[in-house]
C-alpha positions in Angstrom: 25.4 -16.7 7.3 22.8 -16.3 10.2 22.0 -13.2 9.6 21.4 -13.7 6.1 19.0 -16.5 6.9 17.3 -13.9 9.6 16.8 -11.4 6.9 15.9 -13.3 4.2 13.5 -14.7 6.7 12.2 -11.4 7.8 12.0 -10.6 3.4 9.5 -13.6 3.2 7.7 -12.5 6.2 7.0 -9.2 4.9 5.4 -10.3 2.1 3.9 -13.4 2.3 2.7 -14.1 5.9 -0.9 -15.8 5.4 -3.4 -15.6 8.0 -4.5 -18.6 10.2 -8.4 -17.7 10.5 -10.5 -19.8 8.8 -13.3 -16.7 8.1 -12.5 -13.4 7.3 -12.6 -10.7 10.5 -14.4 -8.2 8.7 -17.0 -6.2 11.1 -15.3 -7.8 14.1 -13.5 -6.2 17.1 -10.3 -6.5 18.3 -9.2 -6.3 21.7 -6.1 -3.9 21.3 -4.5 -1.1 19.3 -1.6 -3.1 17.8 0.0 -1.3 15.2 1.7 -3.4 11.7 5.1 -4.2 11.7 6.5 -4.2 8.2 9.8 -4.0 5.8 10.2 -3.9 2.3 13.2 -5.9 2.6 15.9 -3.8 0.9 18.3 -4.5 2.8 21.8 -1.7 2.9 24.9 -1.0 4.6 23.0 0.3 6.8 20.0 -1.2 7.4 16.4 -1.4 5.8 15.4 0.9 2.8 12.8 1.3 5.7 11.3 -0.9 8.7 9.3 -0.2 11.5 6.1 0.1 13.1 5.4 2.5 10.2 2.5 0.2 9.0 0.0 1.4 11.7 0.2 5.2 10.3 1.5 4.3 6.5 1.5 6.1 3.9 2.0 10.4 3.9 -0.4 9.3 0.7 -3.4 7.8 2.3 -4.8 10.7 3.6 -6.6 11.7 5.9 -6.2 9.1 8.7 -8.2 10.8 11.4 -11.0 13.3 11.3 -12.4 15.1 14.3 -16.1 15.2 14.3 -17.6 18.4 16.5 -21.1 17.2 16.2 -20.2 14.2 18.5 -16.7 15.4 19.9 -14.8 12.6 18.5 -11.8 11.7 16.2 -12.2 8.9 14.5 -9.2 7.5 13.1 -8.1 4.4 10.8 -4.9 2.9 10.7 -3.2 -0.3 9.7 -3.6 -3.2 12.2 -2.6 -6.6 13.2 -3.7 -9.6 15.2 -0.7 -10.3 17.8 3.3 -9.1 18.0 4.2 -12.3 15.8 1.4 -12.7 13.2 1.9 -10.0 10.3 -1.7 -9.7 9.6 -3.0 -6.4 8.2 -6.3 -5.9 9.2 -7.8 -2.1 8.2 -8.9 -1.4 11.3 -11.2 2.1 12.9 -11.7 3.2 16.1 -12.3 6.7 18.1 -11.3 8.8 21.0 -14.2 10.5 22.6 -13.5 13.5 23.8 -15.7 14.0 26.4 -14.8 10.8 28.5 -11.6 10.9 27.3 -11.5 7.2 26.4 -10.8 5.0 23.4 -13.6 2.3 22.0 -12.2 -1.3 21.3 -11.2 -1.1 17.5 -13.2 -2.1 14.8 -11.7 -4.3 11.3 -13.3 -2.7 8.1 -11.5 -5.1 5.8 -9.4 -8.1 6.5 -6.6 -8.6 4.1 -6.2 -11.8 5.1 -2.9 -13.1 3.1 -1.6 -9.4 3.0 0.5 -7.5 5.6 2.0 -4.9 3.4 0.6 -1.3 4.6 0.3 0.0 1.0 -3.0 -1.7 1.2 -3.9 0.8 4.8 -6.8 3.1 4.5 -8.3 6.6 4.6 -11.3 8.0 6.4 -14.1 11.2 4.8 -17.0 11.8 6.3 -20.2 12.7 4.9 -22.5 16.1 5.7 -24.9 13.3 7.7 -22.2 11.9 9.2 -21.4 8.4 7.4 -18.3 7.5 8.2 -16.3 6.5 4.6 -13.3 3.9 4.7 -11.4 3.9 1.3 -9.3 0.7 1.5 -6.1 1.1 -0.7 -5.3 -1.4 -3.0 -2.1 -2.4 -4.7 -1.0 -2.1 -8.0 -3.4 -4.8 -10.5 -3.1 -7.7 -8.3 -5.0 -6.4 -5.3 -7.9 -4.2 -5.5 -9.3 -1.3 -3.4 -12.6 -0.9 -1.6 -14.8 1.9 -0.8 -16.8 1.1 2.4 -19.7 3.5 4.0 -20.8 3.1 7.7 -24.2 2.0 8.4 -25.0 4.5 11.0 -23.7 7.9 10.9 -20.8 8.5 13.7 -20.9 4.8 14.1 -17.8 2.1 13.6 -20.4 -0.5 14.8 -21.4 -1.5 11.1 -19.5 -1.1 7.6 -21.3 -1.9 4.3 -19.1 -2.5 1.2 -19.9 0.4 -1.9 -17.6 -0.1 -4.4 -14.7 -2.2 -5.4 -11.6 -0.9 -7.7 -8.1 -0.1 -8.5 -6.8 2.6 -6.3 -3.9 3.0 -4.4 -2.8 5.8 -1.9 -6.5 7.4 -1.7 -7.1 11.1 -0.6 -10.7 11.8 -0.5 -12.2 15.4 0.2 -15.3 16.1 1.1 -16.7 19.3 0.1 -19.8 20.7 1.4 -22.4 21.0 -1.4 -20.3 19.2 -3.8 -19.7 16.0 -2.3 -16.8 14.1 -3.1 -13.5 14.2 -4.4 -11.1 11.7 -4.7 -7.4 11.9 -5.6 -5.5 8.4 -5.9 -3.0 6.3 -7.7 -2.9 3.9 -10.9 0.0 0.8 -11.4 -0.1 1.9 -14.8 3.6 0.0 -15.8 4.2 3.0 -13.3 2.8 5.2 -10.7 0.0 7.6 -12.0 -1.9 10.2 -10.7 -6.1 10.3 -11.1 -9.0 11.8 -9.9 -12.6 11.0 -9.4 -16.0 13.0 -7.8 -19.3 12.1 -6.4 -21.7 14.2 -5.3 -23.2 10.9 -3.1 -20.3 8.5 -2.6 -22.0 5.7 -5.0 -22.3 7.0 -8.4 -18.7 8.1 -9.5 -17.4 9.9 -12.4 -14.9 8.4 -15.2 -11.4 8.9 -13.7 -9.4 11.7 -14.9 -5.7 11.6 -15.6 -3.5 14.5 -13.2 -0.1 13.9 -14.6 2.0 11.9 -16.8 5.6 13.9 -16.6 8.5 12.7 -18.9 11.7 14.4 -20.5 12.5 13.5 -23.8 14.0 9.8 -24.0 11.8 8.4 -21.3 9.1 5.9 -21.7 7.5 6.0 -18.0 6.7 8.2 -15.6 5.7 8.2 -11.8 4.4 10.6 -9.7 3.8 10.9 -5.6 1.0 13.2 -4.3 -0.2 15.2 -1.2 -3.4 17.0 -1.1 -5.8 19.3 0.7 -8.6 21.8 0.3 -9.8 24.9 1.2 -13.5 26.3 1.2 -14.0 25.2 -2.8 -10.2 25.3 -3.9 -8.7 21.9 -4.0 -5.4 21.3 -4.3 -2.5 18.9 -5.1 1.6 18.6 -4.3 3.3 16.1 -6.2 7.0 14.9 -7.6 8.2 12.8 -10.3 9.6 9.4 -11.0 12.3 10.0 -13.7 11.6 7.5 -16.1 9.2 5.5 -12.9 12.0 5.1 -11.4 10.7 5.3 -7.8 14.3 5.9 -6.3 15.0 8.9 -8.2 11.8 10.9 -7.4 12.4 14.6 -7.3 11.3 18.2 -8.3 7.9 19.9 -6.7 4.8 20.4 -8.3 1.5 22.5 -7.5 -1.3 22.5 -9.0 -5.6 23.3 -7.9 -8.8 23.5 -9.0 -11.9 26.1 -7.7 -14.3 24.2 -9.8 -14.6 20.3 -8.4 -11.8 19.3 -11.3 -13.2 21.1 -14.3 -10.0 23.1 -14.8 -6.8 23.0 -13.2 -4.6 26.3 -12.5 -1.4 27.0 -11.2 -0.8 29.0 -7.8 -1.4 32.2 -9.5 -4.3 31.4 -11.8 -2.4 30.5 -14.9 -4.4 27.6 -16.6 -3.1 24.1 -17.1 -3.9 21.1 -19.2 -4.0 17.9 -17.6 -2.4 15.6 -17.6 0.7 17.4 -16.4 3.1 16.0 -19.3 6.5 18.3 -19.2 9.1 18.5 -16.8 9.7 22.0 -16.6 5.7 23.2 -16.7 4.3 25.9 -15.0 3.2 24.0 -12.2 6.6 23.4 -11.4 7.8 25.3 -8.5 10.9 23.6 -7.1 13.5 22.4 -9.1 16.1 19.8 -7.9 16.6 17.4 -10.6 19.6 19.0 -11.5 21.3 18.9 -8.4 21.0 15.3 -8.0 18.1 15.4 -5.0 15.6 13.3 -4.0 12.5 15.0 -3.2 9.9 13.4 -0.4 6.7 14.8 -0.3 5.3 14.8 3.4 2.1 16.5 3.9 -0.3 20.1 2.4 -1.2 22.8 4.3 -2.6 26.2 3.7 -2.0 29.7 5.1 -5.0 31.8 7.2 -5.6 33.1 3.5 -6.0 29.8 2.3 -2.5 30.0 0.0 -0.7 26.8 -0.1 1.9 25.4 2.4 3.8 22.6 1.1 6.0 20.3 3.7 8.7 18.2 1.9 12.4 16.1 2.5 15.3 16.5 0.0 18.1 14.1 0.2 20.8 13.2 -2.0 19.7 9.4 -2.6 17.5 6.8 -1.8 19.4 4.5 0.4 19.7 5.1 3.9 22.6 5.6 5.7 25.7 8.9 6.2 26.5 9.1 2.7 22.8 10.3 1.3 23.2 13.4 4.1 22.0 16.0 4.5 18.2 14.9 4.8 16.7 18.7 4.9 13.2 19.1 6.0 12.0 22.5 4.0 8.9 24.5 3.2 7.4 25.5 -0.2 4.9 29.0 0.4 2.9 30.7 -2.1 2.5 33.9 -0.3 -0.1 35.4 -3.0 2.5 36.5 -5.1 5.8 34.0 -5.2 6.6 31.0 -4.3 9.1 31.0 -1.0 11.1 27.9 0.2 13.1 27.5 3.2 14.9 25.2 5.7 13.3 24.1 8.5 16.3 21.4 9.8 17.9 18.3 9.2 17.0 14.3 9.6 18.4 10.9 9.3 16.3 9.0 7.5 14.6 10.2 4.1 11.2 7.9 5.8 11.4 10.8 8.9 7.4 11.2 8.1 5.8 14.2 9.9 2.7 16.9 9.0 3.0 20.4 9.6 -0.3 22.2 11.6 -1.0 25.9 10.6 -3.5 28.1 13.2 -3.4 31.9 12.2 0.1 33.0 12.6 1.5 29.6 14.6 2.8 27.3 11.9 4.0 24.0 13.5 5.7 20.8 12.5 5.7 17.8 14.0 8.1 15.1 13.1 10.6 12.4 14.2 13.5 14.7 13.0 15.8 13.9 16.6 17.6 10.7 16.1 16.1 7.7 18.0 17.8 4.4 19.3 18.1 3.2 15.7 20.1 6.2 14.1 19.8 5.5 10.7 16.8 3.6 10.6 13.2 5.3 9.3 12.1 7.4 12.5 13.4 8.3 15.6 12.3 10.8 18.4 9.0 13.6 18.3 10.2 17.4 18.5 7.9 20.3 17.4 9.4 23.2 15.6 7.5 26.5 15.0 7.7 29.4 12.7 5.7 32.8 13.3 7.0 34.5 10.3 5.1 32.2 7.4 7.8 30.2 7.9 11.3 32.1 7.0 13.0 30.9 10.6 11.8 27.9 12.7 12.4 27.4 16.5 12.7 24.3 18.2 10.0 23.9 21.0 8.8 20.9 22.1 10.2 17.6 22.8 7.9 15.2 22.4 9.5 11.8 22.8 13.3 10.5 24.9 15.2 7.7 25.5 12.5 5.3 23.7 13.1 1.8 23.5 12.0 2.1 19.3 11.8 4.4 16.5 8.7 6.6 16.6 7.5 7.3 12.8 5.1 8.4 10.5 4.0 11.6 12.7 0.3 12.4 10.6 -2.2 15.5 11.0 -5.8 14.5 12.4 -8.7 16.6 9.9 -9.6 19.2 12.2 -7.2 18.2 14.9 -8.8 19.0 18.1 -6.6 18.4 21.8 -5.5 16.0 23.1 -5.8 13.9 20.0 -4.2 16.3 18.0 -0.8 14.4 16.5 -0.8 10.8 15.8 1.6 8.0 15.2 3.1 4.4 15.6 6.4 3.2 16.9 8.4 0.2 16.3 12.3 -1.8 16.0 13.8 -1.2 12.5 15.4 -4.4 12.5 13.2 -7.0 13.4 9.6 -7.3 13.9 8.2 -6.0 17.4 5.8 -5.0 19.3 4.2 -1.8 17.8 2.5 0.4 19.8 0.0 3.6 18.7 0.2 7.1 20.1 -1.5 10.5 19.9 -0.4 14.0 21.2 -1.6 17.2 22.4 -0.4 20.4 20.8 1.4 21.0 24.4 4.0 18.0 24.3 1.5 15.9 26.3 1.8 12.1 24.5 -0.6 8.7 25.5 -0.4 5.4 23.5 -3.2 3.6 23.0 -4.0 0.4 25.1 -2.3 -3.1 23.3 -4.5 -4.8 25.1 -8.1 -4.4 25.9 -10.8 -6.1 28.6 -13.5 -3.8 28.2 -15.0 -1.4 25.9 -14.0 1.0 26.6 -10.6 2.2 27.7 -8.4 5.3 28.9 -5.0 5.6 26.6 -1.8 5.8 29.0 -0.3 9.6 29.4 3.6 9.1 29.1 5.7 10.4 30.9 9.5 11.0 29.6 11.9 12.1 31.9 
């Protein structure tokens, strides 16, 4: 009976914590990186659908997170934020690391949610050829709307003006030099939906365009998850679907991209498409597991030194967490010019294990929480780096990043441009009941400092950890 009151406590908590400010805190600072604790509240056999301190680096979807800037030798980076430990407060929050003095600035609140602490609502980061930093607030579904907000001064958190207010979830802007911008993001259409809008100045946008709308016979919704990147002029776009929108069952791998800022839409190999994507088995389709009963998890978009896709991805066998759902396989989708090659990279717990994969030249490398952490079967665990020199057909464990941690670290993402030290970043967190959450980056040598909870000054050097 008591722990059915805690968790039912915890359920409310997750979703309808209100704020105690009287004013909003947008365009305030704060003195801490405190990351979001959140849960959806499924509860299983074995534990949370998932729970953490995921809600600092949440979703793979909103993306990218952090951007490093060489004209002022910074990465600036958004992530979801809170007020204290106990107050469940998400607060879309910026700050930087500055490379040259090796120090953090106090962190900055773009948008205060006030009443909401769900991380759906977290943020992604562009910025501009004159450097304007671009926050694009997620919304969620039609009851809470997104936000599109430009910095006042370019390289500068100091100031955010508000641009444009609408319903998007998950956004993935691109910026393209010469062509401006080009935004993928999601629609609560009765289900998830994938669209796409461009600007060539950030405040006059296009009508949204429809991606993909995939259904077998018999079905009357659909769903789709996407990851995205670019390269030079060629955008691209990963995705799975939702049989019948049913979020639980998403599965099978799809590829599609564009050379022409989203006039037409080819596969890998230059074969033409029509959008919306409508049928299951269309020639975007490049991994098939529907039949085999998998789940399908899409994690992050790469490219090859030739600029050929590289797609990063978790198959399970369900949606719950727990033994039974095993194995949780991290794998690899390449097109190396010519096919499409998938392999194995290794195994997980949890089908929420979020990492990115890095590619320089030859060195492919993926960084994730795919060792088991002091809450086995909860979303997360420890950091390990695994590397591939042959385009990915074999990977090798090299580098363990994290040990004998007191919580789960999650949600591993991939900086724009990452540049050393701040080259990996991520949150950490309890699975089972809300904590402290604490923000870390990492070097591409193993090297890991977490961001200061707490802040007296300005200015601030993030602690190197040391794990022994």
């Amino acid at each position: 009976m008591k722990k059915t009151i805690f968790l039912l406590t915890v359920f409310i908590m997750s979703f309808s914590v209100t704020t105690s400010h009287a004013q909003p805190l947008n365009n305030t600072t704060v003195d801490g990186y405190r990351a979001l604790w959140f849960t959806l509240g499924q509860e299983t056999e074995y534990g949370y659908k998932y729970s953490g301190g995921l809600g600092g680096t949440y979703t793979a979807k909103h993306n990218p997170i952090a951007i490093y800037a060489p004209e002022v030798n910074k990465t600036f980076f958004v992530y979801g934020g809170t007020t204290t430990e106990k107050e469940k407060h998400l607060l879309c929050m910026i700050g930087y690391y500055d490379h040259d003095s090796g120090m953090v600035c106090k962190p900055r609140v773009v948008f205060d949610k006030e009443k909401v602490n769900d991380p759906h609502d977290n943020a992604a980061l562009s910025i501009d050829k004159d450097g304007y930093l671009w926050v694009f607030v997620s919304g969620r579904a039609h009851t809470r709307k997104g936000f599109k907000y430009r910095s006042v001064k370019p390289y500068d958190i100091s100031g955010f003006e508000k641009i444009q207010t609408r319903n998007m979830t998950y956004p993935q802007p691109i910026y393209v030099d010469g062509k401006g911008f080009f935004h993928f993001f999601t629609q609560y259409t009765g289900h998830r939906q994938l669209y796409y809008e461009t600007s060539t100045d950030g405040y006059n946008w296009t009508e949204t365009r429809h991606l993909a709308d995939i259904k077998e016979p018999g079905e009357t919704k659909s769903g789709q998850y996407q990851v995205s990147a670019h390269f030079g002029e060629k955008i691209m776009t990963a995705f799975n679907r939702h049989p019948n929108g049913g979020v639980d069952k998403r599965t099978n791998l799809y590829f599609i991209q564009t050379t022409d800022f989203g006039k037409t839409w080819t596969t890998a190999d230059g074969r033409e498409v029509q959008i919306p994507i409508q049928n299951i088995d269309d020639p975007s389709l490049i991994f098939e597991c529907q039949s085999q009963g998998k789940n399908l998890y899409v994690k992050d978009l790469n490219y090859d030194k030739n600029g050929n896709p590289v797609i990063l991805y978790l198959t399970s066998n369900g949606h719950e967490p727990g033994p039974k759902n095993g194995p949780r396989e991290w794998r690899v989708s390449h097109w190396t010019g010519s096919e499409w090659r998938h392999h194995v990279v290794t195994t997980s717990t949890h089908n929420y294990d979020m990492g990115s994969i890095w590619i320089e030249g030859d060195l492919w490398r993926i960084i994730a929480p795919t060792d088991p952490g002091p809450y086995l079967w909860g979303a997360g665990g420890e950091v390990v780096s695994w590397e591939s020199r042959n385009a990915g057909k074999t990977w090798k464990r090299k580098i363990t990043y994290t040990m004998n941690s007191p919580r789960n670290h999650t949600y591993v993402r991939r900086p724009l441009n990452a540049k050393d030290p701040f080259y990996a970043f991520w949150t950490d967190g309890n699975v089972e009941r809300i904590s402290k959450c604490y923000l870390y980056f990492g070097d591409s040598r193993g090297n890991v400092y977490r961001l200061p909870y707490n802040m007296k000054t300005e200015f601030a050097v993030p602690e190197r950890i040391k794990y022994e």
